[in-house]
Each structure stands twice: as structure tokens, then as C-alpha cells.
C-alpha positions in Angstrom: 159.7 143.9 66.9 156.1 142.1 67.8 153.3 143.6 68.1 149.8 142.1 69.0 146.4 143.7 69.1 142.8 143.3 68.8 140.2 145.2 67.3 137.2 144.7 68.0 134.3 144.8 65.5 133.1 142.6 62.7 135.2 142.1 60.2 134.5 143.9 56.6 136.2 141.8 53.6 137.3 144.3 50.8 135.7 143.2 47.5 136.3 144.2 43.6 135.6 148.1 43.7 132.6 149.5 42.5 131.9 151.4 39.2 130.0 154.4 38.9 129.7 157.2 36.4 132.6 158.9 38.5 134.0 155.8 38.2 135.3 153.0 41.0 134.9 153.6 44.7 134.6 150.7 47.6 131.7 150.6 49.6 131.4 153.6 52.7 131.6 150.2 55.2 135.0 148.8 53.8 137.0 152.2 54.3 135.2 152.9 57.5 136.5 149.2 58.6 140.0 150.0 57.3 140.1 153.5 59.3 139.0 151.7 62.2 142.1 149.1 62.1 144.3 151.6 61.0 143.3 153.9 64.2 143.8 151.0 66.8 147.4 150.3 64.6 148.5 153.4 65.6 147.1 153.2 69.5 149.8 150.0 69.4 152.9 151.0 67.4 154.8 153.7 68.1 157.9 153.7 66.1 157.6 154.8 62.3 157.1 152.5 59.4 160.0 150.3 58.3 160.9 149.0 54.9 162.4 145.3 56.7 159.8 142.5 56.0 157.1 141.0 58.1 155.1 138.0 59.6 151.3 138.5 60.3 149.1 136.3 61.6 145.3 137.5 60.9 142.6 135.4 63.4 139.4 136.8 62.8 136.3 136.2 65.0 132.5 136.6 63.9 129.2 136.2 65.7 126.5 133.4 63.8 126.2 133.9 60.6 123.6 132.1 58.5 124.3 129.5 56.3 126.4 130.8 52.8 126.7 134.4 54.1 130.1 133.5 55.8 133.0 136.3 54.3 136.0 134.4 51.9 139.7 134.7 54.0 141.1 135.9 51.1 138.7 139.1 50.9 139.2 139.8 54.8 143.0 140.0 54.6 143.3 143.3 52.6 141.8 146.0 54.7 143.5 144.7 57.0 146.9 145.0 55.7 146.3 148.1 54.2 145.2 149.8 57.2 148.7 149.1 58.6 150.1 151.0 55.5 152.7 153.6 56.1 151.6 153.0 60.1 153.6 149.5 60.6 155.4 149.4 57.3 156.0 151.7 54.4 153.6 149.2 52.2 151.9 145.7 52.8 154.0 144.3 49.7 156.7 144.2 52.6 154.4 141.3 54.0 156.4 137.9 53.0 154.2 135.5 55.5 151.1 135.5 56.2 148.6 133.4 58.5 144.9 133.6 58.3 142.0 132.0 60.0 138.3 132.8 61.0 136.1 131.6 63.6 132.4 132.1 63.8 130.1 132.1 66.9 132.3 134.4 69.2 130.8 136.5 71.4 133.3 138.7 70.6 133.8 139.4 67.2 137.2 141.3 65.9 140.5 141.0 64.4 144.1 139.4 66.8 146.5 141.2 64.9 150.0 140.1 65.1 152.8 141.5 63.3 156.7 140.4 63.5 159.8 141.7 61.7 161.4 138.6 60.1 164.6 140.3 58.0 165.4 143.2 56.6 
């Protein structure tokens, strides 16, 4: 199984939670972002969630962004995966490769998803 999608958007990286006298919570725009992937997810895979392992490739696009305000890879990656959570597959520790990249000046900014069994 491959499937491919894009969703459009600019991209929200997930950072360290925040603490609060109720204690941790992320940030209203991170779980928004990761409902929003997780939604178009489901728009492209039908089947149920498998426990076999996966290849993603993450390519995400953003518009200018001034100098040192540009997201880390590393933090854009996790919403991401964990949107597809119990969507794609039963959890994103079921991901054993994974490609990332990140362009900036696109006039349209998202998220090419691509996800591919590799083995069971």
C-alpha cells in the first residue's frame, strides 16, 4: 500500500509541552494542525490501521520566512506522524524510515505526505 497526499496549510512544528498549574498542555495551534492532517489522512486512506511497518517521506513547503524564524525538521515531523495514529497505522513507532525535507518561498505552503508499507 502507497498512499500520497497533500495538505495544505503551514506547517506547525510540535515543541516541548507547556506547564501550567493544571499541568502540561501543547499549544491550541499544534493540536489544531494535527486534527487538520489527521482529517485529510482519513479523506485518503480507507482501509483500517495496520500493525506492518512503514516508509514516509515528509516534504514540507512554507511561504518567506524572516531570517532565524525558520521551524527545526525535527519539530515538524511529529504532528505529523501522530495525526496518522490509529488512522494509517496502529502507532507511529511502526514508522522504521523516514524522509524529511522543507522548502521555503512556496506559494503554496503544506505537507506531501507519502506513506509505504515496507514489511510486516
Amino acid at each position: 500500500m502507497i498512499i500520497e497526499f497533500f495538505v495544505s496549510g503551514n506547517p506547525v512544528p510540535k515543541q516541548s509541552y507547556r506547564h501550567s498549574k493544571r499541568g502540561g498542555y501543547q499549544p491550541e495551534r499544534v493540536t489544531d494542525w494535527q486534527e487538520y492532517v489527521g482529517w485529510q489522512a482519513k479523506l485518503y486512506h480507507r482501509g483500517k490501521p495496520t500493525r506492518k511497518r512503514y516508509s514516509v517521506s515528509l516534504i514540507f513547503y512554507f511561504p518567506k520566512y524572516r531570517r532565524g524564524r525558520r521551524p527545526d525538521v525535527g519539530n515538524l515531523e511529529k504532528p505529523v506522524l501522530d495525526a496518522m495514529n490509529k488512522i494509517v497505522y496502529e502507532d507511529d513507532e511502526q514508522v522504521d524510515e523516514l524522509y524529511l525535507r522543507k522548502y521555503f518561498n512556496s506559494d503554496n505552503p503544506g505537507v506531501m505526505i507519502a506513506v509505504k508499507e515496507i514489511y510486516e
